[in-house]
N, C-alpha and C positions, 0 to 999 in steps of 0.2 A: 437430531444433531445439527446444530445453527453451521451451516457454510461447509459441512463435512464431504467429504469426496470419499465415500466408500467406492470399496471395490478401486482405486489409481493407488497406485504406491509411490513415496514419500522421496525424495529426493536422495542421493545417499552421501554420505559425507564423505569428504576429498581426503585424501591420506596426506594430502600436503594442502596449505593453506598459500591460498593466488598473493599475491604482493599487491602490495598497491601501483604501484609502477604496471601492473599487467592489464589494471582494468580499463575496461575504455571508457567509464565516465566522467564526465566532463562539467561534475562537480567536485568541491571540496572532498579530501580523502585523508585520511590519517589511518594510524597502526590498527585501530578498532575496526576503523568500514572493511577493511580489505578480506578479516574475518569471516566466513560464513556464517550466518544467523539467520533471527525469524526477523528481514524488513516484508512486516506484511500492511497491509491496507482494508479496511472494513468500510465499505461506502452504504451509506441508507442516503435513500430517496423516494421522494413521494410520487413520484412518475414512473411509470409502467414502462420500461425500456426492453421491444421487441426481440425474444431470443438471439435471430443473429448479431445484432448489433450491443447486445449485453453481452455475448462473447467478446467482438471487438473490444469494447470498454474496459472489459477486462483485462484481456492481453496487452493494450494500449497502457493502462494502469498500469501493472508487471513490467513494461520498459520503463515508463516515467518512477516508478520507484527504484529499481535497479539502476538509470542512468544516472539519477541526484542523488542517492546513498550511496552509490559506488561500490555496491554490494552488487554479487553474482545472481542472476534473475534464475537461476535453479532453484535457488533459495526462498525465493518470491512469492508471498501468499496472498489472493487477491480475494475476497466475497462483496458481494451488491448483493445487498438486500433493498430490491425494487417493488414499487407500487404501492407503497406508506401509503395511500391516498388517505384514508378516514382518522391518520394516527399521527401525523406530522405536518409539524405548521412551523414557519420560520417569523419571525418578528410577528406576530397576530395574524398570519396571512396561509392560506393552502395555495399561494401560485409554487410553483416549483422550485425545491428547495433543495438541499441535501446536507447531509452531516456526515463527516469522514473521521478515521483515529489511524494512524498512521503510528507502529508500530515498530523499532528497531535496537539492534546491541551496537550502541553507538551512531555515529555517522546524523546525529540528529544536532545539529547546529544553524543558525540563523541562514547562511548560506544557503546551503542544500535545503531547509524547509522553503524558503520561500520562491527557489527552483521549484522544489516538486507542491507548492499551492499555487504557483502560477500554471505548470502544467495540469494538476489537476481543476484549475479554473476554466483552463482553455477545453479542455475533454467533456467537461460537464456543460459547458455551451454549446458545442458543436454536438453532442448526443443527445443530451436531456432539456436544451434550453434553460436550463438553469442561469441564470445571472450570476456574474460573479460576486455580485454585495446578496447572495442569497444561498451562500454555502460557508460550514467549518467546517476546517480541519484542524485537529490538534494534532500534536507528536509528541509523542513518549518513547523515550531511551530509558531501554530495559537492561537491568541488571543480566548478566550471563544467565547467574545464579537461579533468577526468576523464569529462564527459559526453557522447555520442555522439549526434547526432540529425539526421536527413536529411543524411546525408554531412560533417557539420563538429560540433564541440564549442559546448558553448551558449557559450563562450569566445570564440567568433569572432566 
């Protein structure tokens, strides 16, 4: 199971939805971001990043996406998939690299991406040495419909 967390149980959904006005991010927000959904984050890199501090990354990630999506970090899905060494290469080259897919039900606009790809520039420097002209991220704004969570689509 790629990034699965057996055995932790899943976040549970709020009987009332936060406002936008409630959240404390300090990006861009509209009717959509304030919504609970999956803004998750998938990072692959080719460098070996030491359990504790691939913890930190993580969690650190999980604020930088919740603060630029202005989405609630309950909600927050975060996996590194670390040590690519022999299976990733960035422009012809194995120095350290990384590739990110940033995932959310809205809240994905010029704005807030290039908040949270400056934050995720800065995190991959000071963790993995990665150069910032040596990492992507893309983001994708997922349909409700398309999103899967505790047995139904946030659609339902």
């Amino acid at each position: 199971m790629l990034c699965g967390a057996r055995g932790h149980s899943a976040p549970t959904m709020p009987t009332t939805m936060p406002s936008a006005a409630s959240s404390s991010a300090s990006c861009e927000e509209g009717p959509l971001s304030a919504l609970p959904g999956d803004p998750s984050i998938i990072l692959n890199t080719n460098v070996t990043i030491p359990p504790g501090e691939k913890r930190a990354l993580a969690k650190a990630l999980s604020a930088a996406v919740a603060s630029c999506l202005g989405k609630p970090e309950s909600y927050v899905a975060v996996c590194i998939n670390d040590g690519n060494a022999d299976g990733m290469i960035f422009g012809g080259s194995d120095e350290p690299c990384a590739l990110a897919c940033v995932y959310s039900l809205g809240a994905i606009n010029k704005t807030n991406n290039e908040k949270l790809s400056a934050e995720v520039a800065r995190l991959l420097q000071e963790t993995c040495d990665v150069a910032p002209n040596r990492y992507y991220v893309n983001f994708f704004d997922v349909p409700r419909e398309n999103c899967g969570y505790n047995g139904k689509t946030f659609a339902s």
